[in-house]
C-alpha positions in Angstrom: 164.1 152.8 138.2 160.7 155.0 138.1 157.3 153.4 137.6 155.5 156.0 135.6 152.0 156.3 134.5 151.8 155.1 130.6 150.5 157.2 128.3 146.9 157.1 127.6 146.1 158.9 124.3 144.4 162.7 125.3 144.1 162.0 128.9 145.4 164.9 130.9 145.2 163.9 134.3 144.2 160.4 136.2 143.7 159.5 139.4 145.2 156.4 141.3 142.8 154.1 142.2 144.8 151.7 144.2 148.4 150.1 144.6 148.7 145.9 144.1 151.8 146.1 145.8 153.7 147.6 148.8 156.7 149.0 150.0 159.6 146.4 149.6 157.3 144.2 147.5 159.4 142.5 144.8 158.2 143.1 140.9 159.2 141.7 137.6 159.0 143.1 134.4 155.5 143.4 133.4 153.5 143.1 136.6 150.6 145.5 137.7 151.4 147.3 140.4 148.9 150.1 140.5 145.1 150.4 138.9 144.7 154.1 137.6 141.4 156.0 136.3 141.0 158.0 133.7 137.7 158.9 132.2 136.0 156.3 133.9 137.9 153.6 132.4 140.3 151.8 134.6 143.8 151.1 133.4 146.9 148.7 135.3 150.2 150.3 135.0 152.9 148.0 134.8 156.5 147.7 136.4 159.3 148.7 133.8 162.0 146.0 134.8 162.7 143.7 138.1 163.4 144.8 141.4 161.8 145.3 144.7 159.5 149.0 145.9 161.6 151.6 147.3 159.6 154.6 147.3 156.0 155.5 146.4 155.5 158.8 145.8 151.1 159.0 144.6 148.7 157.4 147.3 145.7 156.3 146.3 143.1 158.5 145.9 145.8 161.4 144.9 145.4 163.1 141.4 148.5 162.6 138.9 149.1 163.0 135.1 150.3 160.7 132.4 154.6 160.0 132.5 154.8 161.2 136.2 156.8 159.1 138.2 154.0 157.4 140.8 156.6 155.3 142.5 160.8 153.9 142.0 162.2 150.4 142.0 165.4 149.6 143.4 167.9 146.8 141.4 169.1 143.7 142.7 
């Protein structure tokens, strides 16, 4: 399951300010896993369903744009 950045109105690009969680970290539907910026204004993205961190594919620091995939969840 991808974690994607959420739609933030006219914002065409963001940058990820930091990750809450780590590789193999468990999530549940609903928790902040990453802190992106986007016009100076900081915004949590949340996980999309329940499931532990597989892959994260935007480090912090690394520029990315609204609904790109930033990291996956894998089911259990």
């Amino acid at each position: 399951m991808d974690i994607v950045v959420p739609d933030l109105g006219e914002v065409g690009k963001v940058q990820l300010v930091r990750w809450l969680v780590g590789l193999g970290d468990r999530v549940q539907t609903g928790d902040a896993v990453a802190e992106v910026e986007a016009d100076k204004a900081v915004f949590v993205v949340e996980a999309p369903g329940t499931g532990s961190v597989d892959q994260i594919l935007v480090g912090a620091g690394e520029f990315t744009r609204p609904g790109e995939t930033i990291a996956r969840l894998r089911s259990r």
